[in-house]
N, C-alpha and C positions, 0 to 999 in steps of 0.2 A: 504494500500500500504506500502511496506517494507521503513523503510527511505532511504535505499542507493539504490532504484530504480531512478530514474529520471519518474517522473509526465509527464502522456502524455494523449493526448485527452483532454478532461476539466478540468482536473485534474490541468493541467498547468499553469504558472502562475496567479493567482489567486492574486482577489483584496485582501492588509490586511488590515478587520476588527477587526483583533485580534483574529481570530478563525475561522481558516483554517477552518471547518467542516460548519462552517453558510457563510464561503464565496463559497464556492463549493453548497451548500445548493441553496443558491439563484440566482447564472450562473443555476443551471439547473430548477430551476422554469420558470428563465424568457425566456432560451430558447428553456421551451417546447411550450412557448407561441406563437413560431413558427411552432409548429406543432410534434414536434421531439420525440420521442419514446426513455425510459429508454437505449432497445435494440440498436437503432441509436445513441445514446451518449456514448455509449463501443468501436467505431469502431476509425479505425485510424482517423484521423480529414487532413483535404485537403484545405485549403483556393485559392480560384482562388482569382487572382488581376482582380476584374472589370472595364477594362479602356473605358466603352461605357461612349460616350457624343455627345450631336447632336450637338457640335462643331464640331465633330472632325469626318469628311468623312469615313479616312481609317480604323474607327472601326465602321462602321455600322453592320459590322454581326458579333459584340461580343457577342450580345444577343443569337445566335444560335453556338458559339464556350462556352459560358459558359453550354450550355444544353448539347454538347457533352462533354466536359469534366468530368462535373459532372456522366453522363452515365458511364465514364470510371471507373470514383474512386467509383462508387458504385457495378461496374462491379468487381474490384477486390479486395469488402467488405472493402470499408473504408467510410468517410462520406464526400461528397465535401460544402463548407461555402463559400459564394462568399462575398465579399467585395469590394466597391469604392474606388478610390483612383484619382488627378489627375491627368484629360487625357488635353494632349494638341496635338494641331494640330497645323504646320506651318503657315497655309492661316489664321488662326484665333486667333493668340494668338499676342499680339503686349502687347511690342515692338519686341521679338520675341520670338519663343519656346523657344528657348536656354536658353533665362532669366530666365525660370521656369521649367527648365530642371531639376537642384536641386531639389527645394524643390519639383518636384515629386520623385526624391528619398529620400527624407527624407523622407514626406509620406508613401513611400512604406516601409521602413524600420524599422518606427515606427509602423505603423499598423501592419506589421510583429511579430517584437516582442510584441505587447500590446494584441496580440488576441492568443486565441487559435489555434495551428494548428501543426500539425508534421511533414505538409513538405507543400509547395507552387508552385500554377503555378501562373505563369508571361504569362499576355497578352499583347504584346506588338503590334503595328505596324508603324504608323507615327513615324518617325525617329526617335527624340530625347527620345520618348515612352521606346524602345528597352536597350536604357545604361543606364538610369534614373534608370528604374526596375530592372539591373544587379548590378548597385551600391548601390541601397535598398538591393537587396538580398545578396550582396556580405557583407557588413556591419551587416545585422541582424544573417546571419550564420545559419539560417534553410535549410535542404534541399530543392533546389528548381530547377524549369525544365520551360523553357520558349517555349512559343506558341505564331506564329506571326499572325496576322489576312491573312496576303497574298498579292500577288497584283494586279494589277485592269487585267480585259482584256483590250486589244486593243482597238479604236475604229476604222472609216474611214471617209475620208472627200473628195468629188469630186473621191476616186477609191484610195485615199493615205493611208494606213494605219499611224496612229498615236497611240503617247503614252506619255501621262506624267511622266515628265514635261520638258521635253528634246522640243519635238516637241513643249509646250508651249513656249516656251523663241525663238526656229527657227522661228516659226511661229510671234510672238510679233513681233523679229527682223524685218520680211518682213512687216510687216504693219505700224513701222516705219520707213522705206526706202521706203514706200508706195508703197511696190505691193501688198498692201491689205487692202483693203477699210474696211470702219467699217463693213457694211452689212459679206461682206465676212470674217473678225475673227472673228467676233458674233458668225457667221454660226459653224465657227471652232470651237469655245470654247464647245457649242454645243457636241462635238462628241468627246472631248480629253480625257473625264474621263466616258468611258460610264457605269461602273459596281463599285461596292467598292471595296478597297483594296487600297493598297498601290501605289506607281507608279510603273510602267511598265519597267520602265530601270534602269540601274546599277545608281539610287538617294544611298541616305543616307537610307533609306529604305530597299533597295533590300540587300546594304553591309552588311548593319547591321545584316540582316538573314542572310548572307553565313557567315560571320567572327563569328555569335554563333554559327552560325551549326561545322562550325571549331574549335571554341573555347571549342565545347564539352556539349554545354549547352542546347542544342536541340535533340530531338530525329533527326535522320538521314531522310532526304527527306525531311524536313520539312520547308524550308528557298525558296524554289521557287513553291509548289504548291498555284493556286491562289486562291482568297478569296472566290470566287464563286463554285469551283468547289468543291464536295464530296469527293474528295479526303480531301481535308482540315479538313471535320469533322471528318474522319477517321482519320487523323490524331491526331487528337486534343482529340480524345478518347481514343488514345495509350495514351497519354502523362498525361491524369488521371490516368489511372490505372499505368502506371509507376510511378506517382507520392506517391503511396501508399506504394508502394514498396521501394521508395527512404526512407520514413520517416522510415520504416523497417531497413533499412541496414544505415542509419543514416549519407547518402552520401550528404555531406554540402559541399555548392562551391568551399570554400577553396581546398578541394579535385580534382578537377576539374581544377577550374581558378589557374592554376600553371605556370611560368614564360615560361614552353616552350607552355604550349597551348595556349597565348596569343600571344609567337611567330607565332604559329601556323594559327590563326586569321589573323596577320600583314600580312603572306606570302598569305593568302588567298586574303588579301587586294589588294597588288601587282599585283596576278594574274587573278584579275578581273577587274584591270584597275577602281577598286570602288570609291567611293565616299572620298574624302579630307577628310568632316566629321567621318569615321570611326577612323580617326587617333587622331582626340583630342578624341573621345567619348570611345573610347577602353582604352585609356592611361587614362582617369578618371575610367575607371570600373579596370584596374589594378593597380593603386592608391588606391583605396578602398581594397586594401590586400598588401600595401607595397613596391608593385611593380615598379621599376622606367620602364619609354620607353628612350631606347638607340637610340635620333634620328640617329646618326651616322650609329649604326648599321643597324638600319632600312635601311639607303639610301642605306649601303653596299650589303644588299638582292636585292634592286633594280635591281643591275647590274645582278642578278644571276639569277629571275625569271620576264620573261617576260609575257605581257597579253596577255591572251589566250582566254579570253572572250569575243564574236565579236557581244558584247550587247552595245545599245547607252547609252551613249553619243560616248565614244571610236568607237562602231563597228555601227552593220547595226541592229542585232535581236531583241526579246524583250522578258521578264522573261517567259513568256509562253511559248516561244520558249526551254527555259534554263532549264523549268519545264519536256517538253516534250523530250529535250537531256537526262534528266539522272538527273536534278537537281544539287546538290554539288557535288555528287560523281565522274562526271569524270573531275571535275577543281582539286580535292582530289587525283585523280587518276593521273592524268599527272605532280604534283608537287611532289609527293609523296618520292620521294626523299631528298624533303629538307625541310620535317614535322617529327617531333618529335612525332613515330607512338607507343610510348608507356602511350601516354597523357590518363588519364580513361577519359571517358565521360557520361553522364545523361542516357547513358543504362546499366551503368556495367561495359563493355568493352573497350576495346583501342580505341582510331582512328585510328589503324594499321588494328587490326581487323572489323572496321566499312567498311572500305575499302575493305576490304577482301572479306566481304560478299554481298557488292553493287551489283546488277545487271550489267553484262559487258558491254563494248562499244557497240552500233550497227550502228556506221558510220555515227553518226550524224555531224553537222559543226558548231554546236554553240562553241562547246568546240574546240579550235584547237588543235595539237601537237606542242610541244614546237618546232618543226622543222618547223613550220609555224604560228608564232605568230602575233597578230595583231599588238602588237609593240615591238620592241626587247628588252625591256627593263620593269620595273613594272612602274607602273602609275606614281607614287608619285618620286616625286624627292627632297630631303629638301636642300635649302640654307641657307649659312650663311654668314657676310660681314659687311663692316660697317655701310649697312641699315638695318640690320637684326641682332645684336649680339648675342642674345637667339635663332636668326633661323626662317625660313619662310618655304613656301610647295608652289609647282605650280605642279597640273597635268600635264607633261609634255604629255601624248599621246591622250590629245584632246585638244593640243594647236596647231596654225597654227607653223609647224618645223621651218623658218625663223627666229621666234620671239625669240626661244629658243637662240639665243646669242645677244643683241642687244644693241646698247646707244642711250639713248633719251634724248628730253628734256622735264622736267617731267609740267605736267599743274597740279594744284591741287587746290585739293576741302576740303575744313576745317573740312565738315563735311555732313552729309547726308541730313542737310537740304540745305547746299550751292550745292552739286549735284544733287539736284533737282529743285533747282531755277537756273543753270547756264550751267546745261547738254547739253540743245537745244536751247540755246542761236544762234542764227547766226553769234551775232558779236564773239561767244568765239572765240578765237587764241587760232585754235588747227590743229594737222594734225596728217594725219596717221603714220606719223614717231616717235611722239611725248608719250610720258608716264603718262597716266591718274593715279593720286595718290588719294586717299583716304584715310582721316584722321580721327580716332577719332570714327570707326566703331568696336574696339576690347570688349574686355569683360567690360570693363570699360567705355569706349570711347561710347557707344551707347546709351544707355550699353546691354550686353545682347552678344555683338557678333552676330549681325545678318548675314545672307545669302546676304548682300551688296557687298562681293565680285565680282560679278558678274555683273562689272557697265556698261550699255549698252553701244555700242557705241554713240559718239555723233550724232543727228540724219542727223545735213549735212553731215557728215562722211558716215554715213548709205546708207545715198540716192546716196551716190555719187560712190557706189559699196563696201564702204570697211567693211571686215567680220573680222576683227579680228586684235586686237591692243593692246600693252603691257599695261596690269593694274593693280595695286598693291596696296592693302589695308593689314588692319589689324584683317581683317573680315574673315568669311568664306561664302561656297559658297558651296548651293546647289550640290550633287552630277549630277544631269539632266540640269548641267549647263556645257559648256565648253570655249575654248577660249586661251591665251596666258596669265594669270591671277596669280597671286603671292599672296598667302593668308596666314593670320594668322600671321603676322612680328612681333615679339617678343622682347624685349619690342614695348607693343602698343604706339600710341601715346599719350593716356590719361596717362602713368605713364611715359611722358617725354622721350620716346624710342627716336631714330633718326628718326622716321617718322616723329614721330609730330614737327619738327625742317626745313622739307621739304619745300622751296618755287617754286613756279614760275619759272622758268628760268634753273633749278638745272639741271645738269646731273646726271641719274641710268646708271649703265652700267649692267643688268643682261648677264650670261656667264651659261648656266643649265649646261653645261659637265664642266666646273669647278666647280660647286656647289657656286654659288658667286654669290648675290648679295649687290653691293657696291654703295652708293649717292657719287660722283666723289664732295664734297667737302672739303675745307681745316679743321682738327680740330678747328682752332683758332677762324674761323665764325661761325663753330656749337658750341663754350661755346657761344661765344656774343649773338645767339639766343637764348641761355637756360636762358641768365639771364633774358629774357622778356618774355620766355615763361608760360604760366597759365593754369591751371588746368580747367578740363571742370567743368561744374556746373547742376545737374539737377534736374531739380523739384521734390519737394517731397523728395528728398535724405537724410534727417534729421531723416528719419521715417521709419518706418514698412521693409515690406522684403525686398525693395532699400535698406534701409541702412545695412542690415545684407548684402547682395549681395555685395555691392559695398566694405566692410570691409575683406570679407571674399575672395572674388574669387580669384584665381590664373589665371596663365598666360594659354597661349591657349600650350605652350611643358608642360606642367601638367594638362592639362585636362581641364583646370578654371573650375576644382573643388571650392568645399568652403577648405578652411583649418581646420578649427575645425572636419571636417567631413573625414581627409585623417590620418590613422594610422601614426607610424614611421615608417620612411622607414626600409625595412628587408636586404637592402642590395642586395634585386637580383632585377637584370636585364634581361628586353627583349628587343628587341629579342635574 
């Protein structure tokens, strides 16, 4: 090989033992002991990221997505290398995915770089799965094209259709207001995830596919076909043999992931009424290339593009439905105005021209016209105030509208184990008018950031009719969650924010159309609490990836990224 070629195939990176010729020498010994043929080790080289684990539900048919893929890159003479990496899933990972959200990018990013390979697919599905593997890829700088597992079908219970995990949490609700006996939510649970895949409604899941498929990082249709259906493998065949062809033309994210096609993502976010979670998890995968998120401007799009997606939590439909409208392209299609349509993407071509050549409308009603939106406004709303100085986010259009201006008096909980010993208490003094607080739930505070935002009602509250009540943590919260719920409040408690300063008795006054949330008390009382205020404390924090975790993370308006893991900023901004 010429010296000023750049080494590719196995060529590449290579262990030194002092003799590049005996380190090449002994990679292809040991990996003919795979089977591999002289002629197989000339071709481009393809690593898929293997995220199957019998943790983790929403990859059960990884094992039949990596057989297609592999098909494809061998289909357009290159070689496909699959590789493990870890997979986490929400139900199974405690204290939460979120915690280990990182170091599955790091993972992916070092495996990345440490293997042979000229370009990479990304298998992603359970949520946190999807940014983990965008911020590996986006950090190692190989070409690389992401593949979602998909999401689930529907199932039915008594003639209802159902869908997680929207209908898991409505459903929970009624069986603690008890109109639903054990027998009968058993029965239900039974039937809410009846296929693999992903969940079925606009979760952190389903965003996550439409803001890549926007972001350019996906071949086009590929974010709502579901896990089960053939379409999927065909899918998942293109995007091998496209992957070959990437490592050809030498198309690495940075290419791609550019400040307007993460605009691009945001606007998609908006107009899908999607998941809370796409907003910290996009702004850490555009962190990983310098990129700041302009909450400001973000809110300022709010007012411009309203949700048009009438998938639950927001609407009534479900991704099958989204799959069978058209998929991305007529959410693509009706925004299209206020996307940045000269963005490249993972095929070559623009998103102007991905759009171009989509198959036209045929009068379906998942997708609306922006002259009949499910809410006039985009999902996400961000506050700021002086409960919030860094900034908080509440779904405004799957909260009950009332709540959206309101003053309480706030009840509060220290922390997630005091919300679980005092929630369903009879004696608590609490009422519907009143403002459930949660402390000490943030990146820090958990730690991990769990999906706690989403704190039930109280259950005499429950029982006694009422569906929805202001609540405010430093958490987040399940995209298939909704409610009048204030997430993410910046600084958290654990690093001394004004939440954690929050007592008993306090006034909030949140205002969404002024963008305000304010704790109604005096500075002079909040230093006298600071001076007694203390640091949370958690087991094991001394040691191993706690302590790197707890040292590194940043706040939830930067992603709670790690720091050592976020370039210098480049100065540009999205949106």
């Amino acid at each position: 090989m010429s010296k000023n070629k750049k080494p590719t195939g196995m060529e590449q990176g290579l262990v030194n033992y002092g003799d590049a010729g005996f380190s090449l020498f002994l990679r292809k010994a040991f990996i003919k002991a795979m089977g591999y043929s002289d002629d197989a080790l000339s071709k481009p080289i393809v690593g898929i990221v293997n995220t199957y684990s019998g943790y983790n539900a929403c990859h059960r048919t990884v094992p039949d997505l990596v057989d297609a893929i592999r098909r494809g890159v061998m289909m357009a003479g290159g070689i496909a290398v699959d590789f493990p990496v870890v997979s986490i899933h929400e139900s199974f990972s405690a204290p939460t995915s979120m915690f280990l959200r990182n170091l599955m990018a790091i993972d992916t990013e070092e495996l990345i770089r440490a293997q042979p390979m000229d370009s990479v697919v990304l298998i992603g599905g359970c949520d946190k799965t999807v940014p983990a593997l965008l911020m590996g890829a986006a950090s190692a700088g190989r070409p690389a094209i992401l593949e979602v597992t998909g999401p689930m079908m529907t199932g039915f219970f008594k003639g209802e259709r159902l869908g997680a995990c929207t209908d898991c949490r409505r459903m929970w609700g009624m069986h603690r207001a008890g109109e639903l006996d054990a027998e009968e939510i058993a029965a239900a649970g039974d039937k809410l995830m009846p296929t693999a895949g992903t969940c079925m409604v606009m979760g952190t899941a389903s965003t996550m596919a439409l803001m890549s498929e926007a972001l350019g990082m996906m071949l086009p249709g590929g974010a709502a076909i579901p896990a089960v259906h053939a379409d999927r493998l065909r899918h998942a065949e293109a995007t091998g043999a496209r992957a070959v062809e990437m490592a050809k033309e030498g198309l690495t994210p940075d290419k791609i992931m550019t400040k307007d096609a993460f605009a691009n993502a945001f606007k998609m976010l908006l107009a899908t009424g999607g998941s809370t979670n796409g907003l910290v998890h996009m702004t850490a995968v555009a962190g990983r290339l310098g990129i700041e998120v302009d909450l400001a401007a973000l809110d300022a799009l709010s007012d411009e593009i309203p949700v048009l997606v009438d998938l639950k939590p927001s609407g009534q439909h479900y991704m099958e439905d989204l799959n069978n409208a058209g998929g991305a392209a007529p959410i693509l299609r009706e925004i299209k105005e206020n996307l940045a349509l000269d963005c490249l993407t993972v095929t070559g071509r623009t998103l102007g021209e991905e759009i171009d050549l989509a198959p036209p409308d045929w009068g379906q009603e998942v997708v609306r016209p922006r002259s009949n939106p499910i809410y006039p406004k985009g999902g996400i709303a961000v506050l700021k105030g002086s409960l919030a100085p860094n900034g908080a986010i509440i779904k405004q259009s799957a909260a009950a509208q009332h709540l959206l201006k309101h003053e309480g008096r706030a009840v509060v909980f220290e922390d997630l184990e005091d919300l679980a010993n005092r929630l369903d208490d009879p004696a608590l003094d609490v009422s519907a008018d009143d403002v459930l607080v949660l402390k000490n739930a943030g990146p820090k505070g958990a730690p991990g950031m769990p999906e706690s935002g989403y704190i039930p009602i109280p259950k005499k509250l429950a029982q006694a009719g009422v569906k929805d009540m202001l609540r405010i943590s430093d958490a987040r919260m399940s995209g298939t969650a909704f409610g009048a719920i204030v997430l993410h409040v910046s600084p958290e408690a654990a690093e001394c924010g004004p939440l954690g300063l929050v007592k008993t008795g306090d006034r909030i006054l949140l205002d969404v159309e002024a963008r305000r949330l304010d704790l109604l008390v005096e500075d002079t009382e909040l230093d006298k609490r600071r001076q007694s205020w203390k640091p949370v404390q958690h087991k094991g924090q001394d040691r191993g990836y706690l302590k790197l975790y707890l040292n590194e993370v940043t706040q939830a308006e930067e992603g709670t990224d790690f720091r050592f893991l976020m370039p210098p900023k480049s100065g540009e901004k999205t949106p």
